[in-house]
N, C-alpha and C positions, 0 to 999 in steps of 0.2 A: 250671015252674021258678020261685022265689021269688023270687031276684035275678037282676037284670041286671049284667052288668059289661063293658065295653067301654075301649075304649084305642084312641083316635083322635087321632094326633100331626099337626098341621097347619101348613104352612109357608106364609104370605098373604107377598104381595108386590104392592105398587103404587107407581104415583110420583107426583111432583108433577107439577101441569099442566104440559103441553110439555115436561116433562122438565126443569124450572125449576131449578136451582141455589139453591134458596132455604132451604133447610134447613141453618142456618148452625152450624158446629161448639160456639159459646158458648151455645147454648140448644136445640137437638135432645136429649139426653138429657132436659132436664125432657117433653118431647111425651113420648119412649119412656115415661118412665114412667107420665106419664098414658095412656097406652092399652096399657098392661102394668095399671093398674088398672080400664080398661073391661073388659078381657077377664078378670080377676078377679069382678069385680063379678056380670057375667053368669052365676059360675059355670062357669066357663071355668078351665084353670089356666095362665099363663103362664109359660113357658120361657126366652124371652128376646126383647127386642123392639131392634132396630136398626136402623141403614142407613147412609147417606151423604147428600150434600147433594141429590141429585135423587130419591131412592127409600125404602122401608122394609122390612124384612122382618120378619114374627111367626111365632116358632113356641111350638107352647101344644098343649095335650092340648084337646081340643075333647071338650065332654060332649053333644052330640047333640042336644039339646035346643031345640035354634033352628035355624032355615034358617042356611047361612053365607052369604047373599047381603045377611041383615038384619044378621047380627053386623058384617061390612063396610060396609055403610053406614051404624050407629052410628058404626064406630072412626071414618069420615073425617069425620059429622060434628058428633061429639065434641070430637074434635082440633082439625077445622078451629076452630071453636068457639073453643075454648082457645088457640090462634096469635093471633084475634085480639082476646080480650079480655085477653089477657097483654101483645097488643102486642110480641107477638116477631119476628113479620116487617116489615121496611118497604115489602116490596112486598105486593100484594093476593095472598096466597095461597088457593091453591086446592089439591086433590088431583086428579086423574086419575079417569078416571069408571071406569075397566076395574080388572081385578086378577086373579092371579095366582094358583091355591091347590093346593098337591101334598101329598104325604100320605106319610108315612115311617113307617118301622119303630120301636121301641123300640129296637131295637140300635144305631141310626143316633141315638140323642137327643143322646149325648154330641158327636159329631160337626158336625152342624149347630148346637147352640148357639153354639161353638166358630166 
């Protein structure tokens, strides 16, 4: 076969240390975005990167290409990276060492973005 094509939609979810509250609603959108451009970067495509104040969720078309154990240990520390040279947290942030990663349909895209 000449080409390869594949469609691998992946949903990562991890949290802050302890489950920290630290991820504060006036500056989490700028992090999403930056790790909506790691996972570009990588050649990755991203879907949509979220969360709330203790957690995150990504989901993005995964191109295979890399283990997902390393593409997750860029994003957190990437990000972490970026928290503290931006200066957005006041407390010492950290991410959570564990993480989370399920795998959906195409049909299911619009759904989970959402």
């Amino acid at each position: 076969m000449a080409n390869t094509y594949r469609r691998i939609l992946l949903h990562i979810v991890f949290a802050v240390k302890r489950r920290e509250a630290l991820l504060q609603k006036e500056w989490r959108g700028r992090v999403f975005e930056y790790i909506s451009g790691i996972i570009n970067e990588r050649k990755h495509y991203s879907y949509a990167v979220n969360g709330y104040t203790d957690h995150i969720h990504i989901f993005f078309d995964y191109k295979g290409h890399e283990l997902i154990e390393d593409l997750v240990r860029e994003i957190k520390k990437s990000s972490n990276a970026f928290i503290k040279n931006e200066n957005l947290s006041k407390n010492k942030f950290e991410w959570q060492s564990g993480y989370g990663v399920f795998s959906h349909g195409y049909s299911d895209r619009d759904k989970v973005i959402k």
